[in-house]
C-alpha positions as CSV (number, residue, x, y, z in Angstrom):
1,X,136.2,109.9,112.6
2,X,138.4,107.5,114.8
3,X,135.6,105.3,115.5
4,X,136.3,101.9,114.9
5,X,132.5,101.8,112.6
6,X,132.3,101.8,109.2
7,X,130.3,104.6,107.4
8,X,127.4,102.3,107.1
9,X,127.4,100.9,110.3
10,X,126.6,104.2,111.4
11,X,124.1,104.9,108.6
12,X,122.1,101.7,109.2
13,X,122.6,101.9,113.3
14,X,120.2,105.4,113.0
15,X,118.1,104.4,110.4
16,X,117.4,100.8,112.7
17,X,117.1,103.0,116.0
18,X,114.5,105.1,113.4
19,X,113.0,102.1,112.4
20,X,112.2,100.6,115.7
21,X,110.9,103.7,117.1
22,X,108.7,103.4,113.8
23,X,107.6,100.3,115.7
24,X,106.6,101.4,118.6
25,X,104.8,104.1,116.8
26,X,102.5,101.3,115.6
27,X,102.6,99.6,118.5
28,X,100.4,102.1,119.8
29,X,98.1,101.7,116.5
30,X,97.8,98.1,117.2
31,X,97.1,98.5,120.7
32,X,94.0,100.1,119.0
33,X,93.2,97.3,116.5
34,X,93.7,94.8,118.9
35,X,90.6,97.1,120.8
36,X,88.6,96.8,117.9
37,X,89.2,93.0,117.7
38,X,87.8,92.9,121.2
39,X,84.8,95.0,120.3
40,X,84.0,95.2,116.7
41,X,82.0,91.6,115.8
42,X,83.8,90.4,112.1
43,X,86.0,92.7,112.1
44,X,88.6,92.7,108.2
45,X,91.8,91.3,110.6
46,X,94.0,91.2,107.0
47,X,92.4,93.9,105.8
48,X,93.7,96.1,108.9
49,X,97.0,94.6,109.1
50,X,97.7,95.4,105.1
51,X,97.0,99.3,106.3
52,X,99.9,98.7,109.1
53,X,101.9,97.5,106.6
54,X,101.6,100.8,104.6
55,X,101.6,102.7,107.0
56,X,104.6,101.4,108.5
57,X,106.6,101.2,105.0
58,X,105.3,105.2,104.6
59,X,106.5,106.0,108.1
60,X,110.3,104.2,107.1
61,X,110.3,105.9,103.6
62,X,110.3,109.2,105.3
63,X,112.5,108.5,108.0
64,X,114.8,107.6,105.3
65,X,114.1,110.2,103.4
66,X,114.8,112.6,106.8
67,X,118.3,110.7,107.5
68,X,119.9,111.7,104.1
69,X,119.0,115.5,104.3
70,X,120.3,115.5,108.2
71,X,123.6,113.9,106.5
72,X,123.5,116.8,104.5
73,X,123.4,119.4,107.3
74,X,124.4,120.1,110.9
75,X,121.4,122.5,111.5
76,X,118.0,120.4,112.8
77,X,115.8,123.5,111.2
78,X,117.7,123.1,107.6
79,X,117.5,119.4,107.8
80,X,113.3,119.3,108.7
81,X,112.7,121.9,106.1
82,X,114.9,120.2,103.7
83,X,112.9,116.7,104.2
84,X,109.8,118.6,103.7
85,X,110.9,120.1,100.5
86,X,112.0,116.6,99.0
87,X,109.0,115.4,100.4
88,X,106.7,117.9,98.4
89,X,108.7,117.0,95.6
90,X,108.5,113.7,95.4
91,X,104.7,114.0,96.1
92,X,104.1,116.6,93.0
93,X,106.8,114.9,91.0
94,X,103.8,112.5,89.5
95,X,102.2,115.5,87.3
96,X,105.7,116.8,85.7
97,X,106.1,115.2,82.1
98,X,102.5,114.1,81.5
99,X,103.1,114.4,77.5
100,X,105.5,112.4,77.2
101,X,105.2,108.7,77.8
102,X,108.5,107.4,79.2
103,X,109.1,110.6,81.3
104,X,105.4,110.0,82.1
105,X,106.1,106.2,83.4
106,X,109.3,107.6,85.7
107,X,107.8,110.6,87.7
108,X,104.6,108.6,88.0
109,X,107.1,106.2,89.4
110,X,109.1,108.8,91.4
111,X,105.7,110.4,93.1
112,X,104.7,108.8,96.6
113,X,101.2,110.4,96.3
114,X,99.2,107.6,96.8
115,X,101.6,104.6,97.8
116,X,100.4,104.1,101.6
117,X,96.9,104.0,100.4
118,X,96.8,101.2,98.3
119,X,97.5,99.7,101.7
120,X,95.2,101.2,103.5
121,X,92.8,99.9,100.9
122,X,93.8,96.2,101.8
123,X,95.9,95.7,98.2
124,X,99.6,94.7,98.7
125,X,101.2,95.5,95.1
126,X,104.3,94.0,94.1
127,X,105.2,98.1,92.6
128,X,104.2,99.7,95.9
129,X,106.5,97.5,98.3
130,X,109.0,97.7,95.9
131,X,108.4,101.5,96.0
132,X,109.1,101.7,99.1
133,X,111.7,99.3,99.5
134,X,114.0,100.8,96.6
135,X,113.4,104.7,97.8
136,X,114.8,103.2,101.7
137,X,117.3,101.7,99.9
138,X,118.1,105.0,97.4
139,X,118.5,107.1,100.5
140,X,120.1,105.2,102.9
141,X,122.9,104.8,99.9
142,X,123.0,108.3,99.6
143,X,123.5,108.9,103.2
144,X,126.5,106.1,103.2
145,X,127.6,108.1,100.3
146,X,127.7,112.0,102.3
147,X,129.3,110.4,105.2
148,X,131.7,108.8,103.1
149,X,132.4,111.7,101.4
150,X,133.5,113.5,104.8
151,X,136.2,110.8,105.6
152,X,137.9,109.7,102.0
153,X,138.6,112.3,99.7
154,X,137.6,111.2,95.7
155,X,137.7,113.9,92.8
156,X,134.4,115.2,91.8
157,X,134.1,113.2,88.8
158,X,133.9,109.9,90.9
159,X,131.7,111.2,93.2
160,X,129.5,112.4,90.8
161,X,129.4,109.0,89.5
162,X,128.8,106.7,92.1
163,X,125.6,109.4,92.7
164,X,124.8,109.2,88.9
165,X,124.5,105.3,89.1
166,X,123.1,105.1,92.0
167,X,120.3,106.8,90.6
168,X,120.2,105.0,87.5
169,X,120.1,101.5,89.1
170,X,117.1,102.8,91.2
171,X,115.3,104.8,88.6
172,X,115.9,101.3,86.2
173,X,114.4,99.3,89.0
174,X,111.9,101.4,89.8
175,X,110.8,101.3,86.1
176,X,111.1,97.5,85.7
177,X,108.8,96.8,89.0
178,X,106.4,99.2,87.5
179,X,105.8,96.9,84.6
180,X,102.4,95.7,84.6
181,X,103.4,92.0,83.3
182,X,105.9,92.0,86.5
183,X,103.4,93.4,89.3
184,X,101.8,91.3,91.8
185,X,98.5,91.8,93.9
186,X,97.2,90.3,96.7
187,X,94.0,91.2,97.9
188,X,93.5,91.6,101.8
189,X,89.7,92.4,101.8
């Protein structure tokens, strides 16, 4: 707590060490593709990038995901089985509220079922990569938030409030890049 970092220093220092061991994660992918360029006569170059892409974006969404709910905890066990339950959430999340339309439009939103695929498939979506750039982005702030929370006392009602509209800008976001008239596709294939 006397460390001469900021709250978010710290935050964004784990999530990059996360990130680039993400990297060499798929550094051992490519070392595969870059086999199959060697072997496999035509082979979809873009195509098998795009998947990397999704992959990659899948693999920092959850480590993410996995840094908020350690920020939560001190126990390693809590924390993985924590990640796993928001996890299952936000994959199921996508069937809650199928009668009514604008709840319909946000968990459809909310639900990661399905996001790395469309990459996979060679499709970069403008509502995917925004997906997965606003739920980094949700829990890293959250994170900032829980560490900030340990050093400056606020009363319950502020705190509450900066969670509430974090949520809300990301939720409003999230809805607005969902729009068809505002998506954007590029086809890899």
């Amino acid at each position: 707590q006397s460390a001469p970092l900021r709250n978010a220093e710290i935050v964004l220092g784990k999530y990059l060490a996360l990130m680039i061991f993400g990297l060499a994660m798929m550094g051992i992918l490519l070392f595969y593709v870059l086999f199959g360029v060697c072997t496999i006569q035509n082979i979809d170059f873009p195509y098998v990038l795009t998947g990397m892409l999704g992959l990659y974006l899948l693999l920092c969404a959850y480590a993410a995901i996995g840094l908020f709910v350690s920020s939560l905890t001190s126990y390693q066990i809590v924390a993985a089985m924590g990640t796993l339950a928001v996890l299952i959430v936000l994959n199921f999340i996508g069937s809650v509220g199928q009668d009514i339309g604008f709840v319909r439009e946000i968990t459809y939103w909310l639900s990661i079922k399905g996001r790395a695929m469309v990459f996979v498939n060679g499709l970069i979506c403008s509502e995917d990569l925004f997906y997965f750039l606003l739920v980094i982005l949700f829990f890293l702030a959250l994170s900032i938030m829980k560490v900030e929370s340990h050093r400056a006392k606020r009363s319950w009602v502020v705190s509450v409030g900066r969670y509430v509209a974090v949520v809300a800008v990301v939720v409003g976001l999230g809805y607005l890049t969902s729009r068809p008239t505002l998506q954007l596709y590029e086809d890899m294939t």
